[in-house]
N, C-alpha and C positions, 0 to 999 in steps of 0.2 A: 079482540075480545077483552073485556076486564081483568080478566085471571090471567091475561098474555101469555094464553094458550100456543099461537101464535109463533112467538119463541120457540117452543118446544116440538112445532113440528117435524117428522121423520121425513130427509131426505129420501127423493124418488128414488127405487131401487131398479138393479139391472136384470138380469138372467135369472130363472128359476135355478141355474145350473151353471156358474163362473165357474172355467177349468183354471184361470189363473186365480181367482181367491180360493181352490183347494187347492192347488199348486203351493199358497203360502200356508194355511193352514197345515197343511202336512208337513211341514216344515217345524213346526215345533214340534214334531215327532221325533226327529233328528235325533236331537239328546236319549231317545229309549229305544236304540236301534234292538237293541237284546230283547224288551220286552215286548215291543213289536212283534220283534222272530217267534219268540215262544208262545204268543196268543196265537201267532198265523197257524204255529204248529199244534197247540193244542184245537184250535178252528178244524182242522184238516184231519184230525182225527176222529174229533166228536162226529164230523160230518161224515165218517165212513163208517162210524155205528150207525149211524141213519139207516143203512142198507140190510143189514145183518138181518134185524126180525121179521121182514117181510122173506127174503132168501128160507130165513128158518122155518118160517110157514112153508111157503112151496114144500119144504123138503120133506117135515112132516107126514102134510097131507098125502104128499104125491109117493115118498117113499119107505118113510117108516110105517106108517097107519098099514097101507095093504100089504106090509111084506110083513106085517108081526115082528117089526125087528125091534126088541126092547131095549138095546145095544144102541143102533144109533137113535132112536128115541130120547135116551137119556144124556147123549151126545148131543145131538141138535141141542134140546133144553136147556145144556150146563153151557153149551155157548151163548144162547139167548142171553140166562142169567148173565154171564159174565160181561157180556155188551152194555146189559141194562146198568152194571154195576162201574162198569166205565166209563159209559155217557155219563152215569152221576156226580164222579171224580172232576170227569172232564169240563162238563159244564159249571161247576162248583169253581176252577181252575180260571176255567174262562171268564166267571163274573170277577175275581180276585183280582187277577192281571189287567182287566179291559175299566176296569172301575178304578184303579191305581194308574193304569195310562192319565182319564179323564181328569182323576184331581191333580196329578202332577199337571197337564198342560193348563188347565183349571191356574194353577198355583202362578205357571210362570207368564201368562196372560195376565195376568189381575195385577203383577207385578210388574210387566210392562207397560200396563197403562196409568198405574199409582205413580211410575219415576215419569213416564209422558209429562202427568197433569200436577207434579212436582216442581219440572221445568220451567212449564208454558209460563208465557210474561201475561201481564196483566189484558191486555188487548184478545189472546185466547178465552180467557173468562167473560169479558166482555161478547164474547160471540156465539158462548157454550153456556149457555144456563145448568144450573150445581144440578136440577132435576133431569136432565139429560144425561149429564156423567155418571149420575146417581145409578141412571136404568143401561148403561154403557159396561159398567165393574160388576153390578151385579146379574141383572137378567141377561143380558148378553152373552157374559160370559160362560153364566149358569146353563147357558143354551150350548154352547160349545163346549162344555163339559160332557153333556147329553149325546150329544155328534160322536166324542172321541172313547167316550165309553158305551156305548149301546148301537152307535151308527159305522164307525167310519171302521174302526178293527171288523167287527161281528159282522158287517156287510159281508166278509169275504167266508165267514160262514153260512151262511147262505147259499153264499156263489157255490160253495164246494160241495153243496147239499146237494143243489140242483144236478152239479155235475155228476156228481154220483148216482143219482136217484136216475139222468139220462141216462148213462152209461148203462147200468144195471136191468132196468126196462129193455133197451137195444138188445141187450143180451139174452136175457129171457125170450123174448118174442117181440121183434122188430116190427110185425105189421100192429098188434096189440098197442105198442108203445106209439105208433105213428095216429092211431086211432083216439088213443087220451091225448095226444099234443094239438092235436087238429082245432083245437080250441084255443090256444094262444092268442092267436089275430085276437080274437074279440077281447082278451085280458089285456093285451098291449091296446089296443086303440080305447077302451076303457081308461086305464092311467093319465094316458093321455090327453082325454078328453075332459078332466078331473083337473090337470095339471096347474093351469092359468088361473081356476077357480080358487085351489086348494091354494096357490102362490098370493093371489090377493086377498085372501080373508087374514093370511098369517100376515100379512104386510102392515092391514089395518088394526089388527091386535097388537103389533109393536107400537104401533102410534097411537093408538089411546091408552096403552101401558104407560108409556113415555109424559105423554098428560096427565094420566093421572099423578103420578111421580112428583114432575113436576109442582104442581097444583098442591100436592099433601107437604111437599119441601118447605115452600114459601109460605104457608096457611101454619104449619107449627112453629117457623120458625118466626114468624110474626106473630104468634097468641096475644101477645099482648096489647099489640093493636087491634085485632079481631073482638079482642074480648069487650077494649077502653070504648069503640065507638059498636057495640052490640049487633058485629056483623057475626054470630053464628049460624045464624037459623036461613042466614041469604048464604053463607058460604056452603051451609050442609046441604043445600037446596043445587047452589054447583057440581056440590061433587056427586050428588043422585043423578045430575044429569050425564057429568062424566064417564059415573059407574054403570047407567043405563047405554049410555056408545059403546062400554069395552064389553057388556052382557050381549048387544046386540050381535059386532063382531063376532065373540065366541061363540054365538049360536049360528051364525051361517057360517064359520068353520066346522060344526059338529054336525049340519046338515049335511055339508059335501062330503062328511063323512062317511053320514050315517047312510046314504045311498050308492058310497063307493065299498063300503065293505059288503053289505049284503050281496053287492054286484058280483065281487069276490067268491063266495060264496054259491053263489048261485052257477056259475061257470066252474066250480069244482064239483057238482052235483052232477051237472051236465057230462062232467067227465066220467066222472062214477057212474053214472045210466049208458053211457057212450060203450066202457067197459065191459058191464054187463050184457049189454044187447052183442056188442060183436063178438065178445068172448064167449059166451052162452051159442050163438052162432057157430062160430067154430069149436065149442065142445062137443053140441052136436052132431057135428063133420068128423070128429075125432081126431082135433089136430091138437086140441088143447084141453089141459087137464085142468081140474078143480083147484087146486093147490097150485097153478100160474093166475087165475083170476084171483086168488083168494090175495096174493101178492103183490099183483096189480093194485086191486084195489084197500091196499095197505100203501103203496107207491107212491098212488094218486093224491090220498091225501097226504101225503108228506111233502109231495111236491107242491102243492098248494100253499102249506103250510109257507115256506119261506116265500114264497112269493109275495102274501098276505106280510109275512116282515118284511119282506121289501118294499112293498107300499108301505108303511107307516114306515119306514127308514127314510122312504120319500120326506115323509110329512115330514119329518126330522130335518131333511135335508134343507125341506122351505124354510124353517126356522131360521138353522144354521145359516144360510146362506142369506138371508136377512139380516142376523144378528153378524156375520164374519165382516159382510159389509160397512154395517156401521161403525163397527170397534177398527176395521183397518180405516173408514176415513179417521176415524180420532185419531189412530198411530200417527197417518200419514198428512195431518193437518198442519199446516207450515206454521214453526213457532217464529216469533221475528225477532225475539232478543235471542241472538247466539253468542257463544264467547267464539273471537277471529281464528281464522286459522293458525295464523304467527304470531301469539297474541305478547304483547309488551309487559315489562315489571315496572313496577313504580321503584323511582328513583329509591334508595336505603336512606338517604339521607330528607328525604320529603318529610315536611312537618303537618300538611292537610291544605295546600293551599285549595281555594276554589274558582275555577273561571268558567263562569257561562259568558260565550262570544256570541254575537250576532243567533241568537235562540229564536225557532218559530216554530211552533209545534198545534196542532191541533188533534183533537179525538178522533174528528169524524168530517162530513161533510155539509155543505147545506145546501136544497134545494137543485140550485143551479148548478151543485157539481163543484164550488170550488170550496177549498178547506174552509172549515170555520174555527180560527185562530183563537187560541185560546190565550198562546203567548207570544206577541210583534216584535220582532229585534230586541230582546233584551240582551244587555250585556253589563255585565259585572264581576268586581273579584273581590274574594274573601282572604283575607291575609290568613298563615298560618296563627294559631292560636286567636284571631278575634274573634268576639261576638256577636255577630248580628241578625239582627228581626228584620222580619218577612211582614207587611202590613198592608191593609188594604180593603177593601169594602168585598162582600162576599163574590166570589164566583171572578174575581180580579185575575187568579191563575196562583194562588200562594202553595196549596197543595201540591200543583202541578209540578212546579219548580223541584216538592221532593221528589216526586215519580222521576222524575227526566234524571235528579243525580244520582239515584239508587238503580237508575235502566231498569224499574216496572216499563218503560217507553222510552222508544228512541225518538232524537228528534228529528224533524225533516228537513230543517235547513238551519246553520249554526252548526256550533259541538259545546261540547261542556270539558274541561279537563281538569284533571286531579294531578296535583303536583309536576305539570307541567305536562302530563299524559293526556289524551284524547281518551274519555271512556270505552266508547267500544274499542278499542286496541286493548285492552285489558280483559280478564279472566272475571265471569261475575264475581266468583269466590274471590277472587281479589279484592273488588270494587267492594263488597258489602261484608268482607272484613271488617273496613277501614272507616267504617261507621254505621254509630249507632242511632236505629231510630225509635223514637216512644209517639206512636198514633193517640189522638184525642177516641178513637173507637177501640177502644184495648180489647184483645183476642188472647183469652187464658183457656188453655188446655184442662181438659177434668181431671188431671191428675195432681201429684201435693206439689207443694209451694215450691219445694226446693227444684222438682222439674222444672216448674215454670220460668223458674231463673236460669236456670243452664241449660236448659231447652235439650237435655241428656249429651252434652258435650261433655266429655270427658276429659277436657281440658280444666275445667273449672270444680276445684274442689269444694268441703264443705266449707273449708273456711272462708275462701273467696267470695261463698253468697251468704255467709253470714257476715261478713264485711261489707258486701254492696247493700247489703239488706237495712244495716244499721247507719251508713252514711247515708241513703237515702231517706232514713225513720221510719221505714217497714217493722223494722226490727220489735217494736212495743205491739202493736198489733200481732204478728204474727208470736209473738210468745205468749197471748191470749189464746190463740187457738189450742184445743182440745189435744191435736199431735203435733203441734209448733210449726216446725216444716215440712212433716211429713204428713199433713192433713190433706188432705183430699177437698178440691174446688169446687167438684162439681160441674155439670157442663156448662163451658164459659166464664167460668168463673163464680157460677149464679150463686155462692155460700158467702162473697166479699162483699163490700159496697160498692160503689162507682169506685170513690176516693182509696179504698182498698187498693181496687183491680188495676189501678195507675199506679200506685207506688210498688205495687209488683214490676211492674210493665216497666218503670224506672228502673229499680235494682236490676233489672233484668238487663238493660241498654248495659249498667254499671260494669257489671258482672262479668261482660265479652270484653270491657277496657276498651272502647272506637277511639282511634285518633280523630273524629269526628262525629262530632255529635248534635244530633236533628231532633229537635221537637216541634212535632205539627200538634197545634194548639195542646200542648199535655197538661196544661192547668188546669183547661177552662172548663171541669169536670170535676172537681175537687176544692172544697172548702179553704177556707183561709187559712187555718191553722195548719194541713195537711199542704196547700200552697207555702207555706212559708219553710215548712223543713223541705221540701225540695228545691225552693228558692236557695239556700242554705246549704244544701249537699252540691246543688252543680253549680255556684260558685266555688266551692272548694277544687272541686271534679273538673272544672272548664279551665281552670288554669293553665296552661298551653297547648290548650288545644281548639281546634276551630270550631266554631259551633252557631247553628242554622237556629234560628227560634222563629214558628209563626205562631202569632197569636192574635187573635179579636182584641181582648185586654189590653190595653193599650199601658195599664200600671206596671206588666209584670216584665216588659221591657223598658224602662225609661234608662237604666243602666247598661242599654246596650253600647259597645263602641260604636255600629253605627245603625241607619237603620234607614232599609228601603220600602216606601211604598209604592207599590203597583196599582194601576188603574189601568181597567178593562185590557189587562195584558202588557202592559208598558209598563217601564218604569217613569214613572212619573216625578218622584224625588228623592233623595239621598242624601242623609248626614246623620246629627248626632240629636237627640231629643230637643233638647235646647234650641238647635241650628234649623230644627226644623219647624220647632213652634217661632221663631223667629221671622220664617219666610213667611208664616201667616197664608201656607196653599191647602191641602187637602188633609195632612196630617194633623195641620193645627184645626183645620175643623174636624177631624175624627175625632180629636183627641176634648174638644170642646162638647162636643154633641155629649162622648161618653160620663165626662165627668157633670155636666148638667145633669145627665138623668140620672148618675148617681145621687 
């Protein structure tokens, strides 16, 4: 589809009922073993006032009424009272405790999957659209919060209701009590014939959630496109249809509903006339008094009563076990950049060398199945402290080269090493210590400047980014701002200009001190004059240290020590400006083409 819906569709799901996904789900239970206890215990008692006011009927009726006994009349009553007054306590206790279960797992869920999607390398992204994740942390979760506070404790009150309410009935009049259960069969084969229905409509409601998600993700965060070529009224025209799929879903979930409760319903009626007709029968016969039926049918419906939550705890369950499934595959999705198990130190005395050996690397595949190669045998070295530029006509692989040093991607054949290390033998945090890099797409945080440069490390105080701030010539701009550093950007930076949001994104490399430093195209976004004070600062700044420059621009390198271009993945030539417009190959005609059309 256009909207690459496509993307965002919801993997096929398993079992209405996976005893190993609640197997793990319960598991974050672990950490509230105490509060666990205490709901079971407060569960177990609510459910044994369950029983009390029917009993206190019987007694009433059957023996205070005819004996004139005003004595235990006001005895039965003040226990009533007291029940009514402690189920109140109780259940008050229960929603406290089982809703503080749900945000706690709530809390540490949402946090397992924020350090997951922290992690993952760039290839995870690539296979997970942001509107997926988006409906993974929130709805998902939100749904398994619902599970662990309303479903998975409070199930077992229920269970205890029911027990009680059998036992009690057996106790009273065992043929009575076998005469209301006689109806079971048809409640159970009900459910269940409900089951597959109620399981696919909630399936289908995850996934046009999920598209829609999607779809709202990409449509704001592109406004400005939508706006510049006047696709509103086609895009509003998508999402009514989107929103017409997830209306539809929710109505044929609320159909299966709306014909499974009444069913509900209607089979506790049947019990209540089943009651009356055989207990009326045997009142008759004189085996059974007014004050057992009247109990009964106080029983009946209370037994009803959980059974009906336990069908919607079902419904619950479907959700749950939709949504547990999908947030464990995200847990359980294999990241591919890992730091090794024995992982190596960089030498102390290392100064930034760089060697890419024999590199092939590609994104993906074509067609026929085999890689489609982004970068062919390249091989090169970067001395400690040189300069050099990345060059080369678009889509050559200059980007690529940073991903592969920074391990966003590992390669598949070759390695790359850092001061004589192979990358993956190292710790990421190592690796991207040891350099800094400033993207041509700058990504600034909404918070004030001074975060945006120490990225909340604690290492880096005020002076240090007011020093990177003003080597870089940040420093004049941001002391126009209204609170200097502490003014607030905005989301993405949208309060700065381009030219701004890169001389942050500069100080910002400045500010961590890399023994290596990468700029993929960080000019070619910023005017001449705001180009020439950072020309200006990392010459000062690159003095022994090694440092990567790609750029289109072919001016803003000419004082590189050397300079390689790449073509369609090769290295095609290598040397020093001069040396290159001398060989009269491909550089000198970039370098011709551009200053022509200047």
């Amino acid at each position: 589809m256009g909207d690459g819906s496509t993307l965002h569709e919801e993997e096929a799901l398993g079992k209405a009922y996976d005893a190993r996904l609640m197997r793990r789900l319960i598991q974050y239970l672990k950490p509230y073993r105490l509060h666990v206890a205490g709901a079971l215990l407060v569960l177990l008692l609510g459910s044994w006032m369950a029983i009390i006011g029917p009993w206190v009927t019987q007694r009433v009726i059957d023996e205070a009424i005819p004996a004139g006994d005003r004595a235990l009349l006001i005895e039965l009553i003040t226990i009533y009272g007291a029940a009514l007054v402690a189920g109140f306590v109780l259940e008050y206790l229960r929603a406290l405790v089982t809703t503080w279960l749900g945000q706690s797992v709530m809390y540490d869920l949402r946090r397992q999957i924020f350090e997951k999607l922290q992690r993952a390398d760039l290839r995870f992204y690539d296979r997970n659209p942001i509107g997926r994740l988006m409906t993974r942390i929130t709805n998902d979760v939100e749904t398994l919060n619902t599970l662990f506070s309303s479903g998975l404790v409070t199930v077992f009150g229920d269970i205890f209701t029911l027990a009680f309410i059998i036992g009690a009935m057996l106790m009273m009049n065992w043929r009575l009590a076998l005469v209301s259960f006689s109806i079971l069969p048809f409640v159970f084969y009900a459910a269940f014939l409900f089951r597959s229905r109620i399981r696919t409509a909630y399936r289908d409601i995850r996934v046009r959630v999920a598209r829609i998600n999607a779809f709202l993700q990409e449509r704001i965060t592109g406004v400005r496109v939508v706006q510049l070529f006047n696709r509103e009224e086609a895009d509003a025209t998508r999402l009514a249809e989107l929103n017409e799929d997830h209306l539809q879903a929710h109505l044929r979930s609320i159909t299966y509903y709306a014909l499974f409760f009444p069913v509900i319903q209607f089979f506790t009626a049947l019990a209540l006339a089943l009651i009356l007709w055989y207990g009326g029968l045997r009142m008759m016969d004189g085996f059974l008094t007014v004050g057992v039926i009247a109990a009964f049918l106080q029983y009946a419906r209370r037994f009803f009563r959980p059974i009906q939550d336990l069908s919607e705890k079902y419904n619950l369950l479907q959700a749950a076990m939709a949504s547990s499934e999908r947030v464990f595959q995200l847990l359980d999705e294999e990241i591919d950049i890992q730091d090794p198990e024995s992982p190596q130190v960089f030498p102390a005395s290392g100064r930034g060398e760089i060697v890419f050996e024999d590199v092939w690397f590609a994104y993906g595949h074509t067609e026929d199945g085999e890689p489609d190669w982004i970068l062919r045998d390249v091989s090169f070295t970067i001395a400690p402290g040189e300069k050099v530029a990345i060059v080369g006509h678009t889509g050559a692989g200059k980007t690529t080269l940073i991903n592969l040093l920074m391990r966003f991607y590992d390669v598949q054949r070759g390695r790359i090493l850092l001061d004589g290390v192979p990358i993956r033998n190292v710790r990421l945090l190592d690796l991207r210590e040891r350099v800094g890099l400033v993207l041509q797409d700058v990504f600034l945080f909404s918070q004030d400047v001074a975060y945006n440069v120490r990225l909340g490390s604690p290492d880096i105080t005020e002076k240090q980014i007011t020093a990177a701030a003003e080597r870089i010539g940040a420093a004049d701009f941001i002391a126009r701002l209204p609170d200097g550093y502490d003014q607030s950007l905005g989301e993405r930076g949208s309060t700065l200009s381009v030219g701004e949001r890169q001389l942050v994104s500069f100080a910002r490399a400045l500010a961590f001190d890399p023994q290596i430093l990468v700029l993929d195209e960080a000019t070619s976004s910023v005017d001449s004059e705001i180009e020439e004070k950072i020309e200006h600062a990392t010459d000062q700044l690159l003095a022994g240290r090694t440092s990567l420059v790609i750029a289109h621009r072919l001016s803003t390198i000419q004082n590189a020590d050397r300079i390689i271009v790449l073509h369609r993945g090769e290295v095609e030539e290598e040397g020093t400006h001069l040396e290159l417009l001398a060989e009269g190959g491909l550089y000198a005609r970039l370098h011709e083409l551009q200053f022509t059309a200047a």
